[in-house]
C-alpha atoms as one frame of an Amber mdcrd trajectory, in Angstrom:
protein
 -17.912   3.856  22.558 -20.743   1.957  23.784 -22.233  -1.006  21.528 -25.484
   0.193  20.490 -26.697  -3.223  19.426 -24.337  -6.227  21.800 -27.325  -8.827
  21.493 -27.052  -8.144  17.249 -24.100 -10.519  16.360 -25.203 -12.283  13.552
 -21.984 -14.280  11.490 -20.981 -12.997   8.650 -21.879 -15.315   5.255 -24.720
 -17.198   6.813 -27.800 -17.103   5.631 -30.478 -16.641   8.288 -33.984 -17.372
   8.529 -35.948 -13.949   9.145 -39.510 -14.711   8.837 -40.860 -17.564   6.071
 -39.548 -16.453   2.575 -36.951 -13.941   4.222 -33.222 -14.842   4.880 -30.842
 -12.396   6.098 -26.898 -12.714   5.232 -24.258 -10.596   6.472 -21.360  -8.770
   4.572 -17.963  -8.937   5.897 -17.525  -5.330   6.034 -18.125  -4.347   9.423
 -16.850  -0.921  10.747 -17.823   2.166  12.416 -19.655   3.269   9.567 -21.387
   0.136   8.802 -21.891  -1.379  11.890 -21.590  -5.198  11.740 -21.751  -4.700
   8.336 -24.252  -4.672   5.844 -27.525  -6.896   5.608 -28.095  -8.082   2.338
 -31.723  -9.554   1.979 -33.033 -13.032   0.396 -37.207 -12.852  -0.355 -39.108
 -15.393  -1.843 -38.754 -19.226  -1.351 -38.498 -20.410  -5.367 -37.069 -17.261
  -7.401 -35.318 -15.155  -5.449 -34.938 -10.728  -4.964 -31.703  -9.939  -3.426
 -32.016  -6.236  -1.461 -28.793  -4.859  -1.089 -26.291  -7.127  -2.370 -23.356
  -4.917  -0.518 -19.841  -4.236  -1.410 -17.485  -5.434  -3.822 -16.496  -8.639
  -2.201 -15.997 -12.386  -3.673 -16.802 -13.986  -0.272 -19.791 -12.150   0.345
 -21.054 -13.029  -3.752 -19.951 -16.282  -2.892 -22.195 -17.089  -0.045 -25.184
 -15.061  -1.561 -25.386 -17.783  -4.010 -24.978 -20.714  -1.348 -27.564 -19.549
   0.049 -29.861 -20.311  -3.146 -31.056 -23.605  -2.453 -32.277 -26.671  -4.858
 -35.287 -25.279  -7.067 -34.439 -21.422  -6.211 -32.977 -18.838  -8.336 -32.200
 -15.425  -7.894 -34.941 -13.137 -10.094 -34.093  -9.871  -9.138 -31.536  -7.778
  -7.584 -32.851  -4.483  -6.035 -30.549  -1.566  -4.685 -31.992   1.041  -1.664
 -29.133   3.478  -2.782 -25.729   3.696  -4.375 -23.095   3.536  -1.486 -20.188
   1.565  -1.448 -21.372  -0.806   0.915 -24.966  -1.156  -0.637 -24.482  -1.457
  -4.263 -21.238  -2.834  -6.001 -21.946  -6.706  -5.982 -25.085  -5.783  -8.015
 -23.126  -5.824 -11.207 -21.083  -9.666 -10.247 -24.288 -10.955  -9.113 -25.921
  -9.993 -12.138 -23.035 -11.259 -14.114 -23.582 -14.990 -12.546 -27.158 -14.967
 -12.369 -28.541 -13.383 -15.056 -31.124 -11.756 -12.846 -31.424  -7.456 -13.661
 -30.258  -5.164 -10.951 -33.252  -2.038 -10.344 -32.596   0.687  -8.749 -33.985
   4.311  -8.908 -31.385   5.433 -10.705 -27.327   6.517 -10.906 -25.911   7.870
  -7.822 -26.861  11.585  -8.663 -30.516  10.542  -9.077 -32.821  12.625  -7.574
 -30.673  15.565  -6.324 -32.547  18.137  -5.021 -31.921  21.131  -7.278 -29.733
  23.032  -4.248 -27.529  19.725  -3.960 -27.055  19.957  -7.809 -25.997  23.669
  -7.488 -23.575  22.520  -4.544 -21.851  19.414  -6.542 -21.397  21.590  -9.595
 -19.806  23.857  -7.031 -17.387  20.715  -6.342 -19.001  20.013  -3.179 -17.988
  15.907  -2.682 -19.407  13.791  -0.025 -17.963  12.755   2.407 -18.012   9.733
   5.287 -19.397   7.305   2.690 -17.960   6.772  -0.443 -20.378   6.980  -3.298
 -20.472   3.909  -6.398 -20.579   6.579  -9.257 -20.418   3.682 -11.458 -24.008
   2.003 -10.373 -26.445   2.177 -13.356 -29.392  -0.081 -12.978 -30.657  -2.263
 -15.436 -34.088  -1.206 -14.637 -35.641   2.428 -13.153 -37.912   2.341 -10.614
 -40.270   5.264  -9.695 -42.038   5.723  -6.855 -44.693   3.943  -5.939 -43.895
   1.123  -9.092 -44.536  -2.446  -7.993 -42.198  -5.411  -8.502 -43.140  -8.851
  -8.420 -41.767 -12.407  -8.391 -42.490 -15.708  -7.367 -44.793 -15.332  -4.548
 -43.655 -11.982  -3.491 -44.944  -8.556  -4.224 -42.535  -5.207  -3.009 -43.536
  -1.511  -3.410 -40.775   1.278  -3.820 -40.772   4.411  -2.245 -38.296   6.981
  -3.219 -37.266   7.983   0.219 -34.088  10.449  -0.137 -32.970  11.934   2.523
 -29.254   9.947   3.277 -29.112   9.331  -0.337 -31.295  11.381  -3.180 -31.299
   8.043  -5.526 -32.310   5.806  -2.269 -35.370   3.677  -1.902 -37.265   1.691
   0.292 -39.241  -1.260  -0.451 -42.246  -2.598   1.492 -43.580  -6.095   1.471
 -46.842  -5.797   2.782 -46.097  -3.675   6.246 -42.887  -4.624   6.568 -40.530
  -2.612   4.867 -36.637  -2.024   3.873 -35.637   0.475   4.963 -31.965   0.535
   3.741 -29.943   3.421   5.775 -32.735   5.721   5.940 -33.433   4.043   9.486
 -31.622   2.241  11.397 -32.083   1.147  14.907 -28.074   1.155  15.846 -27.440
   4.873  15.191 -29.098   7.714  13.408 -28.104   7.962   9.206 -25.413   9.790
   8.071 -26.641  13.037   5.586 -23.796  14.174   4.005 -24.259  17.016   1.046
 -24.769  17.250  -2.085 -25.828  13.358  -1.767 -27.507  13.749   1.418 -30.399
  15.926   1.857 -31.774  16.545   5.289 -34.709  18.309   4.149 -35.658  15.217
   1.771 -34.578  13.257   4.863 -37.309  14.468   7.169 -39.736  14.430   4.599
 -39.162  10.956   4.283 -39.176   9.869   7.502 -42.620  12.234   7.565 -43.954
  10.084   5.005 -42.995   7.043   6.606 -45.205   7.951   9.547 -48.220   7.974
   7.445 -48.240   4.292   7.646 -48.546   1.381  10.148 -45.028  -0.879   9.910
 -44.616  -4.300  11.545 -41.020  -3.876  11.218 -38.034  -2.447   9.532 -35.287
  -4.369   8.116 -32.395  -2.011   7.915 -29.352  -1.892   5.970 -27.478  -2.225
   8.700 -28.329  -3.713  12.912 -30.988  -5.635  14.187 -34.495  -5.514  12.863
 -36.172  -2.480  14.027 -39.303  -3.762  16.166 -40.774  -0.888  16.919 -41.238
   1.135  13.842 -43.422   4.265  14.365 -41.473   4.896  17.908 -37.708   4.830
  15.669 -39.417   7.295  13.496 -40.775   9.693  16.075 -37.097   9.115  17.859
 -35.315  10.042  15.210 -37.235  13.373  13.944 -36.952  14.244  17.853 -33.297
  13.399  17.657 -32.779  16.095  14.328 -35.336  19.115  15.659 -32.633  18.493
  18.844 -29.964  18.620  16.895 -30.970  21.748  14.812 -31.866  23.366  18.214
 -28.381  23.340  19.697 -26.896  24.377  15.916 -28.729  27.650  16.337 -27.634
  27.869  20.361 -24.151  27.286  18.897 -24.644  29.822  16.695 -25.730  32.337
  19.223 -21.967  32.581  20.009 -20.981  33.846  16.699 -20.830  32.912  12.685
 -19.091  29.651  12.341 -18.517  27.145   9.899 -20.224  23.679  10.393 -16.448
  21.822  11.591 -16.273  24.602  14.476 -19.864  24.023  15.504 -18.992  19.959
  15.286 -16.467  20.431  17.462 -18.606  22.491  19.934 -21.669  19.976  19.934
 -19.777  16.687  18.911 -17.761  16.426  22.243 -17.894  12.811  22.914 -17.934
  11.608  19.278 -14.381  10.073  17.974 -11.810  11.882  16.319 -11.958   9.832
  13.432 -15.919  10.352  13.421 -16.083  14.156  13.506 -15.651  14.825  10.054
 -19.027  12.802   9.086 -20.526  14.758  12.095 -19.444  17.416  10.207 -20.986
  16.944   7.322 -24.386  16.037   9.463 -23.986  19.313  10.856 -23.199  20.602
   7.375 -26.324  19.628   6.344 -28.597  20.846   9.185 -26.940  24.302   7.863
 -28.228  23.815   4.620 -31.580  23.096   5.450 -31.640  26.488   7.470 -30.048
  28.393   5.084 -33.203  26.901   3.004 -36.105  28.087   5.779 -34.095  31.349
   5.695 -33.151  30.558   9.346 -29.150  31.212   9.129 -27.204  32.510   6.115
 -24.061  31.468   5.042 -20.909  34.610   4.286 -20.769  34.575   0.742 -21.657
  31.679  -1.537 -23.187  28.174   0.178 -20.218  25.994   0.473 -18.726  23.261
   3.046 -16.137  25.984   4.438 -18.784  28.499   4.540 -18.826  30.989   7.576
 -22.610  30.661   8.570 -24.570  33.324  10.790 -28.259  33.640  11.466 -30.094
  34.833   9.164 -30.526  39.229   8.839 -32.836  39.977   5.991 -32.058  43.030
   4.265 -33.911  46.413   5.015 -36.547  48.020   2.744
């Protein structure tokens, strides 16, 4: 598979200078699913916000706080969205720093009430795995402020990969966690992934002007209001060649993987799966296709026949 990014090989542990008041340091975690691994964020120059602390891992906490320098401190600890890669140092960094971890809220924060039908159903997801244990010490709602020493970040709920995920701006540059990426499209895997909420988001995003994204995972995205228009062009192709998939019969979303999916990895497919999954969903919700029986990740899907009067 081609590298998407071979100019974006920062080392893993160092802190690196972004922009004044904005380090970068990379987790140790890299793999197909993550990329290089995940970017966890230093703002401020005297008391410090962490974004994204990352995974579980006593190197990575360990050179988060080398990085704090003589007169710094870490303040805050903020969390775009409770994956396994994004969220689990929160609590050890809190532990050793005293600083509160905010978030919008526990994993299942936010659900759309169809995804909360569908995980009572025992619908899991998948490709990710989820930190069902992340409770921040602070809620943040949309649109609430946060400020520390000589910074200033606004959240947005942004769902869409994850329903509890957020982005935060700082001024018109913003965070954009795993919502976009400029390595590879984001993962929506149901019930925690929403790809209705998803291109809602990414509308919303549109609405206004972005120096640059700093993603949750990749080099900086440049080029911010191109990505977004790229990326809802990338899912209205997507859905397209579901429902010319579909014109060959009701299928469930791994048959109709394997059908579009033909270059992707075998050990990718079941994430694209679950992508496709979720384009399913969001047509069964437009009343574009219908699902055999009750809405389910095995579900035999067809288009949609509504019935007579």
């Amino acid at each position: 598979m081609q590298d998407p990014q071979p100019e974006f090989r920062p080392l893993p542990g160092v802190a690196e200078q972004l922009a004044p008041g904005l380090r970068r340091v990379l987790a140790p975690n890299a793999s197909p699913m993550t990329f290089r691994g995940t970017n966890s964020y230093l703002l401020g120059t005297g008391g410090l916000a962490v974004i994204d602390p990352g995974p579980e891992d006593d190197t990575h906490l360990q050179a988060l706080l080398s990085a704090v320098g003589p007169g710094q401190k870490i303040t805050h600890i903020l969390v775009t969205h409770a994956h396994l890669d994004h969220s689990p140092l929160a609590r050890a960094l809190s532990r050793e720093t005293g600083a509160p971890v905010l978030g919008f809220g526990p994993a299942e924060a936010g659900r759309s009430a169809v995804m909360q039908a569908l995980a009572q159903g025992g619908l899991v997801g998948g490709g990710e795995g989820v930190d069902s244990a992340f409770a921040p010490d602070e809620t943040l709602a949309d649109g609430d402020v946060v400020e520390g020493d000589g910074w200033r970040v606004e959240a947005l709920h942004t769902p869409g990969h994850m329903a509890n995920h957020l982005a935060f701006a700082w001024g018109d540059v913003l965070f954009s966690g795993d919502l976009v990426m400029g390595w590879a499209t984001s993962l929506v895997s149901p019930p925690d992934g929403d790809l209705t909420a998803f291109m809602g988001s990414l509308e919303r995003l549109k609405l206004r002007d972005w120096s640059v994204f700093h993603a949750g995972h990749g080099a900086p995205v440049d080029s911010p209001a191109e990505r977004l228009e790229a990326l809802l062009i990338h899912r209205r192709g997507r859905e397209a060649e579901i429902l010319n998939a579909l014109s060959d019969g009701p299928a469930t979303a791994r048959t109709l993987a394997e059908r579009i999916y033909t270059e992707v990895p075998a050990a990718l497919l079941p994430a694209a799966t679950r992508n496709v999954l979720a384009h399913l969903i969001d047509l069964a919700e437009k009343s574009r296709v219908a699902p055999q029986g009750a809405l389910s990740a095995e579900a035999v899907f067809e288009f949609f026949s509504p019935a007579p009067t």
